[in-house]
Structures are given as C-alpha cells and as structure tokens.
C-alpha positions in Angstrom: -32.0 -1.9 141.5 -33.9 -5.6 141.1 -37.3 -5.7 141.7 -38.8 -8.8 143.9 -40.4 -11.2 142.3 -43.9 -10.2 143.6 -42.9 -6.3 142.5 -41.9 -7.2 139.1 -45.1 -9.5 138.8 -47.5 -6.8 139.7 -45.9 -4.1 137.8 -46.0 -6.7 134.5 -49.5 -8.1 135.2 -51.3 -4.7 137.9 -49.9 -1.4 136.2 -49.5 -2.9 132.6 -53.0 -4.5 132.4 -54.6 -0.6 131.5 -52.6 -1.4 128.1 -53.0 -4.1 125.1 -50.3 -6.3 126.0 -49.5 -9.6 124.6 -47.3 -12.5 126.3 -44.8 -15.5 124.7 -45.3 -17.6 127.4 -43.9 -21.4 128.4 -45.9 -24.2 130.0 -44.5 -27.9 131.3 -45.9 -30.9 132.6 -45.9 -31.8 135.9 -42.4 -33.6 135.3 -41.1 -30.3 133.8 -40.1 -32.5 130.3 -42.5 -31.6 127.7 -42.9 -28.1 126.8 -45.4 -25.8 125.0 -44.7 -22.3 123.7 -47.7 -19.7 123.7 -48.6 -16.5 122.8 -51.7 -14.4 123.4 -53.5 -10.9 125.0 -54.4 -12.4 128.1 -52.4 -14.6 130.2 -53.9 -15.7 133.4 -57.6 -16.4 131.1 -55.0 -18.5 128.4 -53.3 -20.4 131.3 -56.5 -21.2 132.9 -57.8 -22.8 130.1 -55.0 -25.0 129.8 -55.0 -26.0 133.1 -58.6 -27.0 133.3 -58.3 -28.8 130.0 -60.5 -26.5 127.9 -57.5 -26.3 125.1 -57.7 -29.3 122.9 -55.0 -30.4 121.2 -51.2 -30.8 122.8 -51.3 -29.1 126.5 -54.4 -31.6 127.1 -53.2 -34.6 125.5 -50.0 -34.2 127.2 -51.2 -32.7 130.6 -48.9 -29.5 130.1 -50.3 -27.0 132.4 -47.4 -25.3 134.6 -47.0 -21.8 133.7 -43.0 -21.8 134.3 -42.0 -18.7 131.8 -43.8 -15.6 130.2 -42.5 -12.4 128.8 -44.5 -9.4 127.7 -44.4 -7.6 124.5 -46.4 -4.9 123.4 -46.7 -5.4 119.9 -48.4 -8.1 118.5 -46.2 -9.1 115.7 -42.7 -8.8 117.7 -44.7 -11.6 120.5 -45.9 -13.9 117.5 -41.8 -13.9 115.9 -40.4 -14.1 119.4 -42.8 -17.5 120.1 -42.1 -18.2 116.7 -38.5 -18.0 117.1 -38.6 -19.8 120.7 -40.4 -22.6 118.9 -37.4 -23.5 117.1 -35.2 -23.4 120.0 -33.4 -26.4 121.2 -34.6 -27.9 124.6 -31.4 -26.9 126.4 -31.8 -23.3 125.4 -35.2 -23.2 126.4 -34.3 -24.6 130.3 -31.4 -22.4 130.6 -34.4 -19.4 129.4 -36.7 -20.7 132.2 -34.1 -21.1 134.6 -32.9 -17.8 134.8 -35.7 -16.3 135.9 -37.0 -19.0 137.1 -35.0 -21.6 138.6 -37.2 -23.4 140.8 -39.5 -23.6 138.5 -42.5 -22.6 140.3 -46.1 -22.3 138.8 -46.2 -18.8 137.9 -50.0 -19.1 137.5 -50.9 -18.7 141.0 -48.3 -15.6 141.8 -50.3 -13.9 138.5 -53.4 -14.3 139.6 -53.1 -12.4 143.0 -52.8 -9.3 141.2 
C-alpha cells in the first residue's frame, strides 16, 4: 500500500520526531538549477535558516532555498556518507532522485511544517 504524500510526511516528520533522526536533504533556487546537498538533526529549523538567509556561505550567495528532497536516516554517520556520496553525484542523477518523489518539484518546506 502507498502512503499519500501528506501520510508519509507526517509519519517521517509527526511519529518519528520522538526519536534522534538525521535528514540528507536537497535545496534549489527558485529556477530549480543550482543545488545544495545538506545534512542535519533538524530539518524544518535547517531549512528555515536557509530560507531567511541566516546560512552564510552558498544557499545565500546563490539564493538556494526550495526544500525539493530529504530523506531520513537514523544514524548519524550512514546520513553524513549518504550526503557525502550524493555530493559527488552528477546533476542528472540528482534530478532523476528529486523527480521521483518529487516531480513537481514543490517546496517541501511548507508541507513539513504543518506537522
């Protein structure tokens, strides 16, 4: 059975929350053509912070705050080799990533945030 998006959100960000979890997660720019690979314990604090510019460095210089892609891991050091790993991905792998969960790509902040 497939869970709705808003199911599968809540489960990941509502029932999960009571645990440490850590998140690899991708942001874009508005034109969905520069992309930043994150990791970190909380995601909706992390995202906001990009999107209200208190991140310097890349995400502010290059105005890349859509949250477009996030996946949860519950150990630290698998989440830091997965963004690792993701890092070194070519762009086309990372699309076709984003794009199969999320092929409109929608900010992902604001359905993370109602729960």
């Amino acid at each position: 059975m497939l869970l709705s998006r808003d199911l599968a959100l809540k489960y990941i960000l509502g029932v999960l929350m009571d645990e440490k979890n850590y998140y690899i997660y991708i942001l874009t720019n508005q034109s969905n053509n520069i992309f930043y690979v994150g990791v970190t314990s909380d995601l909706i604090k992390r995202v906001y912070e990009h999107k209200n510019k208190l991140v310097k460095g890349f995400t502010e210089k290059y105005n890349v705050y859509k949250l477009v892609y996030f996946e949860l891991h519950s150990d630290i050091n698998e989440a830091i080799l997965k963004e690792k790993r993701l890092k070194k991905w070519k762009r086309k792998y990372k699309i076709k990533l984003i794009e199969k969960l999320n092929p409109k790509w929608i900010d992902l902040y604001y359905d993370i945030i109602r729960f």
